[in-house]
C-alpha positions as CSV (number, residue, x, y, z in Angstrom):
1,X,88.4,22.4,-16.0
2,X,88.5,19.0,-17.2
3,X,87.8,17.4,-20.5
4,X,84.7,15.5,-19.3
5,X,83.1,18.8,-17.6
6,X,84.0,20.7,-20.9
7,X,82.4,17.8,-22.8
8,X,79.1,18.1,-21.1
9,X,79.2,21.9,-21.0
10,X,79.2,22.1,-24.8
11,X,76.7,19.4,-24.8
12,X,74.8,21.4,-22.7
13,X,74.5,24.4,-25.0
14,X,74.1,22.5,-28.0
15,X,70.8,21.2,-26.1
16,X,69.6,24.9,-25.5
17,X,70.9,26.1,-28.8
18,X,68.4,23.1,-30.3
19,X,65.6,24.0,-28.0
20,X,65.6,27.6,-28.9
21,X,65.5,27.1,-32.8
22,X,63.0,24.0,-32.0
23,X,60.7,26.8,-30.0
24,X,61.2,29.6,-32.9
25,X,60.7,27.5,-35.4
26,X,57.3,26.4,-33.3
27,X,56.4,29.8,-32.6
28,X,56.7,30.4,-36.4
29,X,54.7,27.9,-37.4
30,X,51.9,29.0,-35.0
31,X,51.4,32.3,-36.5
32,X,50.3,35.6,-34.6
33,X,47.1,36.0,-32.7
34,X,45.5,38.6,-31.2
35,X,46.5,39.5,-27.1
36,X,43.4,38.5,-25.1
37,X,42.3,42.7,-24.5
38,X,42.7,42.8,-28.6
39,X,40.6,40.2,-28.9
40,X,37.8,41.3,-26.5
41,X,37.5,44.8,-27.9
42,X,37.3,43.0,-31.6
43,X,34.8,40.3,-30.5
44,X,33.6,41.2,-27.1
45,X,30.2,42.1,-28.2
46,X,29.7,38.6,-29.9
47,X,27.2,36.3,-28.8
48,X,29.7,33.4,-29.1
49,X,32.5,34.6,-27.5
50,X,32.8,34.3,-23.6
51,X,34.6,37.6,-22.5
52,X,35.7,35.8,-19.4
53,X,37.5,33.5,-20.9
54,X,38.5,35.1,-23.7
55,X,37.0,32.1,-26.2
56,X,35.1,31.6,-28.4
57,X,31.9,29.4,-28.1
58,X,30.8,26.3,-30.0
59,X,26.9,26.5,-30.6
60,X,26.5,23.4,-29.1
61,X,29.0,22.1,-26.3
62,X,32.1,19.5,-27.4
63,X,32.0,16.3,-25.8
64,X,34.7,14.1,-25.1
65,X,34.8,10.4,-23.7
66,X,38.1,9.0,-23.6
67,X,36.6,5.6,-22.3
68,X,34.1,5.5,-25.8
69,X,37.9,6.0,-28.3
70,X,37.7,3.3,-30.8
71,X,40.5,2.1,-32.9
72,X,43.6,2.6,-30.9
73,X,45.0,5.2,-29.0
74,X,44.3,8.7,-29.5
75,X,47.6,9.8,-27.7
76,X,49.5,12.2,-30.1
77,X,52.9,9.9,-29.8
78,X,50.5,7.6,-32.4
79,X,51.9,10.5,-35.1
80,X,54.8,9.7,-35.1
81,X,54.6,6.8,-36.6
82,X,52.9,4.9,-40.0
83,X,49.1,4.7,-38.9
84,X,48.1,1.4,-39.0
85,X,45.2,2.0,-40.9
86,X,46.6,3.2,-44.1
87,X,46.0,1.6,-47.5
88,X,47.9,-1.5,-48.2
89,X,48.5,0.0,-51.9
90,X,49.3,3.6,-53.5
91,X,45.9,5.8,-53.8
92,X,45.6,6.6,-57.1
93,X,46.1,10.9,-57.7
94,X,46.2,13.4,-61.0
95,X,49.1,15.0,-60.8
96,X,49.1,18.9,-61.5
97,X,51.1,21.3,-62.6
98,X,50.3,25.6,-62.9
99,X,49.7,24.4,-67.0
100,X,46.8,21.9,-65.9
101,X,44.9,25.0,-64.9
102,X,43.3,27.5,-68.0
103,X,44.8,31.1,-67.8
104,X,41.2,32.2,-67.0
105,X,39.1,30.4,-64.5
106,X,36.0,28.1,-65.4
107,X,32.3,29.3,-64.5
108,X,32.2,26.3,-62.6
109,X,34.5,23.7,-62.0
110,X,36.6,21.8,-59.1
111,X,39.9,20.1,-58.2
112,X,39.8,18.4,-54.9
113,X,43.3,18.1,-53.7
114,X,42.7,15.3,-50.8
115,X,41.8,15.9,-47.4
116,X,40.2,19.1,-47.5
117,X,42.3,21.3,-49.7
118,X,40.2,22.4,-52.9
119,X,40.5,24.8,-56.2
120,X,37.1,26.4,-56.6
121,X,36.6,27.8,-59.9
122,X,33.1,29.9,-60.2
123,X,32.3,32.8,-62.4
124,X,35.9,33.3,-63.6
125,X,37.1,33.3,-60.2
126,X,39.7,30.2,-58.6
127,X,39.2,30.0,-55.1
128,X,42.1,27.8,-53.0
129,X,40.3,26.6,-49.9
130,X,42.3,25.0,-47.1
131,X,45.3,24.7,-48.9
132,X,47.7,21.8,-46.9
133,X,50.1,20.4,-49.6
134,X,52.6,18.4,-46.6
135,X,51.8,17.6,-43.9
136,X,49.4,18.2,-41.3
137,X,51.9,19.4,-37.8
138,X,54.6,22.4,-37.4
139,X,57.2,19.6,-38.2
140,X,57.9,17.1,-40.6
141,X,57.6,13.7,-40.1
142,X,54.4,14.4,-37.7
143,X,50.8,13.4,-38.9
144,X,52.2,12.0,-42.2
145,X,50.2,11.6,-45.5
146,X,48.9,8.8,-46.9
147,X,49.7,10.3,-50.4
148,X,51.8,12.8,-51.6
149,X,49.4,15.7,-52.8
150,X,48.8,15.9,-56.5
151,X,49.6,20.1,-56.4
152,X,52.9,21.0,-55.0
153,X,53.2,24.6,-54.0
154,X,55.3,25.7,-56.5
155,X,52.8,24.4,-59.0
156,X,50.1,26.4,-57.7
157,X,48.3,28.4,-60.3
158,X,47.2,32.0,-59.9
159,X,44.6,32.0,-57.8
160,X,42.1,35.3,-56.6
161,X,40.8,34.1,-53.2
162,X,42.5,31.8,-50.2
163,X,39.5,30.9,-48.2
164,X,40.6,29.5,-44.9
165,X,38.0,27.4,-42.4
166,X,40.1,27.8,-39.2
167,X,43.3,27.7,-38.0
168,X,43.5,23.3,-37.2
169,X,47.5,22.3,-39.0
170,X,45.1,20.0,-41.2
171,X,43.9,23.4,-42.7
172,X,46.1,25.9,-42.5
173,X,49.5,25.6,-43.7
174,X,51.9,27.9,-42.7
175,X,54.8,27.3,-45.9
176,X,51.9,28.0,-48.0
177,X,50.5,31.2,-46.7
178,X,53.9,32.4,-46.9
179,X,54.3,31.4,-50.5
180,X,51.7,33.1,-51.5
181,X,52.2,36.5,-49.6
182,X,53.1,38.4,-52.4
183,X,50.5,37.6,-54.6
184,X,47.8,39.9,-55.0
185,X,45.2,37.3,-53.6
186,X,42.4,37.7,-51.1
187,X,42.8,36.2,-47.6
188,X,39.2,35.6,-46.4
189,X,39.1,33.8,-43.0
190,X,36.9,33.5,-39.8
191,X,37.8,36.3,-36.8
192,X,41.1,36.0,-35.7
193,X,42.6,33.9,-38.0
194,X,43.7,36.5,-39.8
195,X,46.1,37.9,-37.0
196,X,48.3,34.2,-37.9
197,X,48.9,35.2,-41.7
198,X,49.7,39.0,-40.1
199,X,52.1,36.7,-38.4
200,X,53.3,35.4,-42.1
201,X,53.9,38.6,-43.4
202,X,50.4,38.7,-45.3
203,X,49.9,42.1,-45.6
204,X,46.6,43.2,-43.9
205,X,44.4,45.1,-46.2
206,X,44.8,41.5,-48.3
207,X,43.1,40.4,-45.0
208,X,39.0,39.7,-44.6
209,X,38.0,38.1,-41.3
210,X,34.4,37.3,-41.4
211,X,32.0,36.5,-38.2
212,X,29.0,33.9,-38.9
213,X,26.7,35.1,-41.4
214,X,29.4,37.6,-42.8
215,X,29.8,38.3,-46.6
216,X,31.8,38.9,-49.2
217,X,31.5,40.2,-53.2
218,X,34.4,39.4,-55.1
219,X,33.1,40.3,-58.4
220,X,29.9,38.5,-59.2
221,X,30.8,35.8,-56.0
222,X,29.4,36.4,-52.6
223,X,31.2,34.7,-50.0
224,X,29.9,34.2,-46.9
225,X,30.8,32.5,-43.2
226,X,28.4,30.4,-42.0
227,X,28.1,28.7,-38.3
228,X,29.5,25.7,-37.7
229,X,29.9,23.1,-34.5
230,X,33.6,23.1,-33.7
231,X,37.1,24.5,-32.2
232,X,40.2,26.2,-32.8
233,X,43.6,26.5,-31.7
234,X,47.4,25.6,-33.0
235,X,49.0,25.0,-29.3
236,X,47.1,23.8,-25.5
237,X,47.7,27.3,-25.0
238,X,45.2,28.8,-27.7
239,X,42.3,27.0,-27.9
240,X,39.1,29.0,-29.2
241,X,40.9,31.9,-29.7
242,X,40.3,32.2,-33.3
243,X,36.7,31.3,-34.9
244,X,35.8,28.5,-37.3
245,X,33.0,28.6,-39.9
246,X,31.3,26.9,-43.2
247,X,30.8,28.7,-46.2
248,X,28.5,29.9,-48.8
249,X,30.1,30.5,-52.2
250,X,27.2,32.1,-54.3
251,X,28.2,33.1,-58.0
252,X,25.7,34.2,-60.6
253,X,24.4,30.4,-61.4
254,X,26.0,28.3,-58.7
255,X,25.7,27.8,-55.6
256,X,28.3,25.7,-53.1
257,X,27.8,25.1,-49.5
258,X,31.5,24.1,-47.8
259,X,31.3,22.4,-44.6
260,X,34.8,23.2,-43.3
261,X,34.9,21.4,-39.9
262,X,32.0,20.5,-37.9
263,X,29.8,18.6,-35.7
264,X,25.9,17.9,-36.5
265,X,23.5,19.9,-35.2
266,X,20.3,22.4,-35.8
267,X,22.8,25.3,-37.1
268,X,22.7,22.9,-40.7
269,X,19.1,22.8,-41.4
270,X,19.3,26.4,-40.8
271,X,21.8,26.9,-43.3
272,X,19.3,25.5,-46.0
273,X,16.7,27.6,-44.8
274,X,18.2,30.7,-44.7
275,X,20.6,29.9,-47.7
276,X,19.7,27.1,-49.2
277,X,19.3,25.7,-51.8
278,X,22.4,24.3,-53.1
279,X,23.9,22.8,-56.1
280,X,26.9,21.6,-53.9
281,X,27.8,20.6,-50.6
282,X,31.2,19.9,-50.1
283,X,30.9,17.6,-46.3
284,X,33.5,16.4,-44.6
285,X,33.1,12.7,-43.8
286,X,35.9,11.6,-41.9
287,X,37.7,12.7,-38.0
288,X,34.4,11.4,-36.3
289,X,34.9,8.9,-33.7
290,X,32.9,7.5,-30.2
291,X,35.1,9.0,-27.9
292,X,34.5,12.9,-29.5
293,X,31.1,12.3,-30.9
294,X,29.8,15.9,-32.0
295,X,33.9,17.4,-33.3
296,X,33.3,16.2,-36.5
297,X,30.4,14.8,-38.9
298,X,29.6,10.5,-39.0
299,X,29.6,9.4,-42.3
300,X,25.5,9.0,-41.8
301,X,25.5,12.8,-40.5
302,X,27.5,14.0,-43.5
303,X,24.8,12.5,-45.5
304,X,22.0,14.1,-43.6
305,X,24.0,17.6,-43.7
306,X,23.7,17.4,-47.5
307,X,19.8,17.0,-47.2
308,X,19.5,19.6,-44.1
309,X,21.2,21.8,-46.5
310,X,19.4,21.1,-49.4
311,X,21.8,20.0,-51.9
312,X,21.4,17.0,-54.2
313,X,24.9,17.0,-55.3
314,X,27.7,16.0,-52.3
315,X,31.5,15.9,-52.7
316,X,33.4,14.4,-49.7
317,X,35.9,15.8,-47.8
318,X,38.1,15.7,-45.5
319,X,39.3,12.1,-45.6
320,X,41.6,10.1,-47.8
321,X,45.3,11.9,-46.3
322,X,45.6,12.0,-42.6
323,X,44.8,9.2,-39.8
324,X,43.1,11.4,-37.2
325,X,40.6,9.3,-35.8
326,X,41.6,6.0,-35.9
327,X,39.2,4.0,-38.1
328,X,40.4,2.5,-41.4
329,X,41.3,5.2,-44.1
330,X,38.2,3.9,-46.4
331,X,36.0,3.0,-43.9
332,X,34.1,7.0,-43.9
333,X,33.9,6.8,-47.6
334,X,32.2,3.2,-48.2
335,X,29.8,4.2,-45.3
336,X,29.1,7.7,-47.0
337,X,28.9,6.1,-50.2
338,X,26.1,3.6,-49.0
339,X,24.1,6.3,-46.9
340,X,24.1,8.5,-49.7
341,X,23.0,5.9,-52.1
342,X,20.1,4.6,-49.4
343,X,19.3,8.5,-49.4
344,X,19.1,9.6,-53.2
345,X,22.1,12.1,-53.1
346,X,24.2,11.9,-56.1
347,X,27.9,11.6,-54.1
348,X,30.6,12.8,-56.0
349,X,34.0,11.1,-55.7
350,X,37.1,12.1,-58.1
351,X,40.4,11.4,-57.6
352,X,42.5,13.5,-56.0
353,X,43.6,16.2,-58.8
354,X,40.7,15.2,-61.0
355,X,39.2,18.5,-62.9
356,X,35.5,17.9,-62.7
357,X,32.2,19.7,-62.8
358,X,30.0,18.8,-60.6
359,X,26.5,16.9,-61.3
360,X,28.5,16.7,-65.3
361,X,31.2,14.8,-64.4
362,X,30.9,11.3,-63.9
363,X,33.5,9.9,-61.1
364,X,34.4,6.3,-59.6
365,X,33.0,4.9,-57.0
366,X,35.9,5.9,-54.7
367,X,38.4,4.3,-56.5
């Protein structure tokens, strides 16, 4: 055999060697899910999942226009790059540590981490919702930050409740679930999402998966999954598979409605009938764009969620970290700011890290 052929042989298999760890690592990242006859004996009887396809089913259909996509291409190639609408200059954070937090948990208080990662403290209970401390893809270097988060994992305090929206990278970090795995936590997360931290090694009596309209007491707390206009999915191959939802986080005094990801529509002056009213909605503001008009609240909408829900107090979310829908990293927040103002809700906008309570603490505008 001669030297070139060996050459490219070992080249060969140092390819495939690559491709397989590339693929585990992947596969890892994804987390578990339920096989399709799992899933239609656990959700079958739903009236938003489609048996057929084995999906389940946004209240009101997606659209997408790729003709209508403002601000660039909406290619995924465009993360692997610096988006070219991130700040010119650092964002200004709070940087935490585990001794920031008190050994025991405020009746109310909040530390929004950026993007839509938040500590919940209510009744004595801290809540970690959406916790995504890196970045938001199964690699790094993909969908980058803007700003490093003020919370590193290993500075995370003790916590009693991980509440999960759905299973989108930008919300469900795999290196943290697995961190946390051997804390006595509760995992609380919409139907099927809870087969990815089985996946993690999350033991599954430390598991709640909740359908829409589902609840949970944690002490004096009620939790409970809410509907919400959206999708699911952490591969082309698993879209819908798992649920999404909002919240309701009910403690003895407070109430807090969290948006998680989602679209306008009826299901939100619903909410505030039914479950209204609220002393806080946290709204995400930011992933809207023309081309996928109804995936994700317009600044204007978020505005309008807050009222349909019946809250006069808003906290954005879900901006400030990650370009996903190229527009300007403050552009969501100026126009939230101004419809909120035009619209008498009191918007709520602390730094990333910031310890506030909200409707007490007085914030910036934005920064």
């Amino acid at each position: 055999m001669s030297k070139k052929k060996k050459t490219l042989i070992i080249i060969g298999i140092i390819i495939m060697l690559a491709l397989v760890i590339i693929g585990q690592h992947v596969l890892g990242e994804m987390g578990s899910r339920y096989s399709q006859k799992e899933s239609i004996e656990k959700f079958g009887n739903l009236p938003y999942y489609d048996k057929d396809k084995g999906e389940f089913v946004s209240p009101e259909e997606l659209t997408f226009f790729p003709e209508r996509t403002t601000g660039g291409s909406s290619g995924f190639a465009r993360f692997f790059s610096k988006s070219p609408h991130a700040p010119q200059q650092e964002i200004p954070t709070v940087k935490l540590t585990r001794n920031n937090f008190p050994q025991a948990p405020a009746d109310y208080a909040l530390y929004w981490l950026g993007h839509s990662s938040a500590i919940i403290e209510l009744d004595g209970i801290r809540i970690l919702v959406d916790p995504v401390l890196q970045n938001a893809a199964p690699f790094p270097g993909i969908v980058g930050r803007y700003v490093e988060s003020p919370l590193q994992r290993e500075e995370l305090p003790n916590v009693d409740v991980v509440l999960i929206s759905h299973d989108h990278y930008d919300h469900l970090e795999a290196r943290t679930m697995k961190y946390l795995k051997d804390r006595n936590i509760r995992f609380i997360t919409p139907l099927g999402v809870g087969s990815r931290l089985k996946g993690w090694g999350i033991p599954e009596e430390k598991i709640t998966e909740m359908a829409w309209n589902d609840s949970l007491q944690i002490s004096s707390v009620t939790i409970t999954a809410l509907t919400a206009v959206h999708y699911s999915g952490r591969s082309r191959s698993d879209r819908n598979s798992t649920l999404w939802a909002a919240y309701a986080i009910k403690g003895n005094n407070k109430k807090i409605f969290w948006s998680g990801d989602t679209g306008y529509g009826e299901h939100l002056k619903a909410i505030g009938e039914e479950h209204g009213p609220f002393d806080l909605a946290c709204i995400e503001i930011d992933g809207w764009n023309d081309g996928w008009p109804n995936t994700h609240l317009f600044p204007e909408e978020a505005v309008q969620a807050c009222i349909d829900v019946r809250a006069p107090v808003m906290l954005a979310t879900h901006w400030g970290v990650f370009d996903l829908a190229l527009h300007p990293w403050n552009e969501s927040i100026q126009r939230t700011y101004d419809a909120a103002k035009q619209n008498g809700i009191n918007l709520i906008t602390p730094l990333m890290g910031e310890k506030i309570v909200p409707g007490e603490t007085n914030t910036k505008k934005w920064w």
